[in-house]
Each structure stands twice: as C-alpha cells, then as structure tokens.
N, C-alpha and C positions, 0 to 999 in steps of 0.2 A: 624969300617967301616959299613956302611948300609947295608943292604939283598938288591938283588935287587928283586923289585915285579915286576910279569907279571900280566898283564892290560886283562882283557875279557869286551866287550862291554854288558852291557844290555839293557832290550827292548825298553827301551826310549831313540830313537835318537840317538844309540848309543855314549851316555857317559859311561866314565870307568867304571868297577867293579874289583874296587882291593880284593883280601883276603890276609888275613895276620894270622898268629894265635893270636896273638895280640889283633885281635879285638875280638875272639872268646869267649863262655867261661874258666872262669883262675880255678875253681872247677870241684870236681864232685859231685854227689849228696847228699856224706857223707862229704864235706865242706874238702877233701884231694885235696891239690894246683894241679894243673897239671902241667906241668913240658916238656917245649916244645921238640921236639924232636932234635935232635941236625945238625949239617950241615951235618956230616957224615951219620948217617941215613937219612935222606933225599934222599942222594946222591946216597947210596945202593941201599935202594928200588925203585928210579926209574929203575937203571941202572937193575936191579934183577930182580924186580917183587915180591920180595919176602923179607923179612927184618926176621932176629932172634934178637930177646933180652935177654939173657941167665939173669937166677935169679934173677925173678922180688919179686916172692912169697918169704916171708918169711918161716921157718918150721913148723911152729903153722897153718898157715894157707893153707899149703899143707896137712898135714896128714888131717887136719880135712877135707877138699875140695874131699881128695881121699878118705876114707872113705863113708862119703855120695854119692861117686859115685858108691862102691860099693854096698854101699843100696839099689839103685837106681834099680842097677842091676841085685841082687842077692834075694833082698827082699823089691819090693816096698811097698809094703801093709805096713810096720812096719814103713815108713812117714808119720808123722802127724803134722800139719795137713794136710789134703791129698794133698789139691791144692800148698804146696813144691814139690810135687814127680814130678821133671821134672829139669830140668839143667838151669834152669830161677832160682830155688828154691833155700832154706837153705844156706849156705855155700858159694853156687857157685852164689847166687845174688853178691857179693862184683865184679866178673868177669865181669857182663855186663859193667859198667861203672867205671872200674878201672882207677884210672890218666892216665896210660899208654896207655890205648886204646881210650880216650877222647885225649889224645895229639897226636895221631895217627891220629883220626877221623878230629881233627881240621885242620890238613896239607892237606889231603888228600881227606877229603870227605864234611865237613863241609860247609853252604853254610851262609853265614855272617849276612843277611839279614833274616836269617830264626834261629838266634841263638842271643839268651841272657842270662844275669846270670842265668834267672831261666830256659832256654830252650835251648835244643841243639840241633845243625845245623846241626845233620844225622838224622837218627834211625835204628833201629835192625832190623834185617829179621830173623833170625834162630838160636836156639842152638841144641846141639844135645849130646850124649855121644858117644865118639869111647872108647871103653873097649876090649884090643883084647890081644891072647893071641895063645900061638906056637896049643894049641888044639883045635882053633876055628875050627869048623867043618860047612860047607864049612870055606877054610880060606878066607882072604879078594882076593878080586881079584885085580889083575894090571889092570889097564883101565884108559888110556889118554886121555884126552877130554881138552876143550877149548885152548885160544892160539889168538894168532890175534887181539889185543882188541882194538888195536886203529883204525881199521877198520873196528867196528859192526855198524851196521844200526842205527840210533836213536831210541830209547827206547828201545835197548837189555842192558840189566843193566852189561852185561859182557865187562865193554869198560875201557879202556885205553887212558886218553888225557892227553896232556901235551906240554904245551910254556914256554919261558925261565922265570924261575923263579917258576913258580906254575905245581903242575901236578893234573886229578881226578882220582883217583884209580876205581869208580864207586862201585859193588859189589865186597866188603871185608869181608874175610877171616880171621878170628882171630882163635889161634889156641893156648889152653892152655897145656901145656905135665906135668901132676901130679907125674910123673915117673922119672929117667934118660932113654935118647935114645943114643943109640949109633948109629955110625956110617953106621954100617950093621945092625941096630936090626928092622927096617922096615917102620921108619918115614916117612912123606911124602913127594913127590919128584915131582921137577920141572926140567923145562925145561930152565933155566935160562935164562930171556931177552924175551922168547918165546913172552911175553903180546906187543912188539910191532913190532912184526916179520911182513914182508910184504910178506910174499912168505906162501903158502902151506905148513904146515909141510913134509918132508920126508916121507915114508913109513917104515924105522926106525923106528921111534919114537915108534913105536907099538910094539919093544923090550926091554925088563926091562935091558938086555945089552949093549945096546947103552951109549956110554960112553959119553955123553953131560946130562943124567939123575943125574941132584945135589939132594942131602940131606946133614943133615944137624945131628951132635949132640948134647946135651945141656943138661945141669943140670935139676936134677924137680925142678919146678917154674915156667920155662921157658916160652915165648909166642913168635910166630912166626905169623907175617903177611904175605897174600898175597893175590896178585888181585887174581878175579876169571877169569879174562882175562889172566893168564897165563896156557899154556900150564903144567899138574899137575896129580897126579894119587897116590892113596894110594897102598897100597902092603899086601904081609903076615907078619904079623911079625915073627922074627928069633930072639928071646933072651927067650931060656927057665928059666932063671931066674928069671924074671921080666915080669911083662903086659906091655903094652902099657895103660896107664891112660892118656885120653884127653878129654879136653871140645870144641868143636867147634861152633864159635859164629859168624853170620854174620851180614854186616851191608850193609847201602845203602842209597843213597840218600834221604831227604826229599818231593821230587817229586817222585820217585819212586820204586815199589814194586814187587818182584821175586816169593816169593811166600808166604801166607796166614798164617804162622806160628806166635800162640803169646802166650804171659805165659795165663794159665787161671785167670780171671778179678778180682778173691779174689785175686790173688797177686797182679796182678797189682794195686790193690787199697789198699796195705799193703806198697807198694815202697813209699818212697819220691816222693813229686812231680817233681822237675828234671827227675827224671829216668824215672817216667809212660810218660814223651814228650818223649821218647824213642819209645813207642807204640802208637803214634798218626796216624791216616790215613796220606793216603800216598798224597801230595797235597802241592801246592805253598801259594795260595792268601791267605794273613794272617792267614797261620798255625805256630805263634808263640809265646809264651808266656811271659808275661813280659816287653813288648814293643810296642808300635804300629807297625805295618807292612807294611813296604817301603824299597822298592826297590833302595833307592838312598843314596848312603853311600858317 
C-alpha cells in the first residue's frame, strides 16, 4: 500500500513540494546504505517528541568511541593530531553521519531540493561530551527549558510542524549513550508530547517529581533523538558503578543556524566530501552539491 505524502506549497505560485525519503540521499559519506526509518518510528517520534533506538553500535566500535572520550577528557594533550581533540574527531567522526542519523535527518529535517548523492538536505550545528559521574562536583543540575515548538515565531530553530503525512523536527537532538543507563541512573528527561503542547507549562514541571517526567533505559550503542522543541532537562547522575558516556550532536535546517559551533577546518578538509556539506553556511539559493539548484521537484 502507498505511504501517503503530505503536500507543502513552495514559492512559486504555490505548486506542491512533496518530501519523501525516497528522493533523499540512499548513503552516507562512507558509501553505508541508509536504511529508512520505519512506520513505527515515525509514528513515536512524532507522537513523543523523542524517539530511542537501543544497539545501534556495534562493540568494537563502542569501547574504542568511549575510550577516546575519555582522552578527550582526562587527557587531551595526548590527541594527535591535535585538530581530533574534539567530538567531531577520531572515532566519534563515524557518529556525525551514521546511516541511522542520515535516515532520521532525511524524515524529518531534510529538505529535497537542497539534497543529492553527493550533498545532504540538513547540516550539523553542535557536538559536545556529556562525561558525568556520581562525584561530579557541582553535579549536573535539573533545569527545564523549552516545550511549545509548534508555536515558535519563524526563525526560532526550536519549532515543531507537522500535516498529515510529513512532520519538521526543526533543531535536533541526537544523543549517543557509550555506557548502559538505567532507568534511575540519570539520563535525560522529557516531557512527553511537550513539543506540541498548546498551553503554558504547569509550574510542576519545575519538579524532578512530577510524575509525567519520561526517561528512558538502553544498552551502550544506543542513540536517542529528540526535538529541541520538547520540553527536556538533564539531571545528576545516580549509578556509582558506571559514568554516564554520551556524545551530543546537533542538527538543523539547511537555511538555518543556532549557533556558530564547527569542527576545526583541518578536519573538516580530512572528511569526505559528503560529510564537509555537513558544514556549509547556513543558506537556501543554490547551497547544494551535485546537482543544479531548483526549487521545483
């Protein structure tokens, strides 16, 4: 049976703009197929705001992943060469443009007319390390923020839209956990549905007790999306066993940009080409590669 597509008009004369992943591209930048997301995930994550994928990583590719983030952390100086020491770098380059997050991007963020085999229809805004641990000193703090996303002003990148058949996540949230988390051990926590809540949060909400606050557990490998339109908030962690090992990677629209973070330009001129369209400025009229640039699909 067919998917059904939802129709957006573009600037000419309003004729259709279908997306489809279909049209998108079917690689990532190390020539691994992408692998479209399925009806179920789709379905969550609009309904959530928030999507898990438990055991994407293989174990060769975790240990070495966490490791380097302990480097990272514990002793960067001993990164060579230097311009890896950063969560763009070594190991954790394979994360920015994983199949799995290219097949995410392509549902959800990707814009059709701004993407070809050799270029792709988002790019990246931020990575960062969360490395955290029951002795953090200060611990992490609880602190609730965003929420509302299909109600942001135009050009707040924290937005939430969606008609039958298509939705844009806008600024996303990808979220690697190199660790196992459990339940209670401090992952991050949403507000479930929050991204397209029409009313004012509660004054609840500003309790880590409030019992509508989801998380989530998952094997290490794991990666979890979510809008930054949803209502959301990290904690202390509680598992003296174990850290918390995460990479956080954001992503966002081909027109637009959050904020100014990018790998330093030796890397990026060591990437594939695929992946450096990743770091292109942030802009519409014929920012894409591979293709001539039109609007009319």
């Amino acid at each position: 049976m067919a998917n059904h597509i939802g129709v957006r008009f573009n600037k000419d004369l309003g004729r259709p703009l279908s997306t489809t992943a279909s049209e998108l591209t079917k690689t990532n930048a190390d020539g691994k197929p992408v692998v479209p997301l399925t009806q179920e995930q789709k379905y969550l994550f609009d309904k959530d705001g928030w999507l898990l994928i438990p055991g994407v990583l293989t174990d060769s590719e975790i240990e070495e992943m966490r490791d380097f983030c302990y480097q990272l952390k514990n002793a960067p100086e001993t990164v060579s060469p230097s311009y890896l020491m950063s969560t763009y770098g070594g190991p954790l380059e394979a994360l920015i443009d994983h199949p799995v997050v290219v097949a995410f991007a392509n549902e959800f963020l990707a814009s059709p007319y701004l993407t070809s085999e050799s270029c792709y229809g988002f790019r990246m805004e931020t990575s960062f390390l969360m490395l955290r641990s029951t002795s953090d000193d200060p611990p992490r703090k609880f602190g609730p923020h965003n929420g509302n996303g299909m109600f942001r002003m135009p050009g707040d990148c924290h937005q939430y839209q969606c008609l039958p058949g298509q939705a844009y996540s806008g600024l996303t949230r990808v979220v690697w956990e190199l660790n196992p988390v459990g339940k209670e051990d401090g992952g991050t926590l949403f507000v479930t549905g929050s991204h397209k809540s029409a009313f004012t949060a509660p004054a609840v909400v500003r309790k880590r007790e409030w019992e509508f606050w989801d998380t989530y557990s998952c094997p290490a490998g794991s990666v979890i999306f979510f809008t930054e339109a949803i209502t959301h908030s990290g904690q202390p962690w509680q598992n003296p066993d174990t850290d918390r090992v995460s990479v956080f990677n954001g992503y966002n629209s081909v027109d637009k940009r959050w904020k100014l973070s990018l790998p330093p330009q030796a890397l990026i001129e060591k990437m594939p080409p695929k992946r450096q369209t990743l770091f292109r400025d942030a802009y519409v009229s014929g920012n894409v590669t591979g293709k001539s640039f039109s609007m009319s699909l």
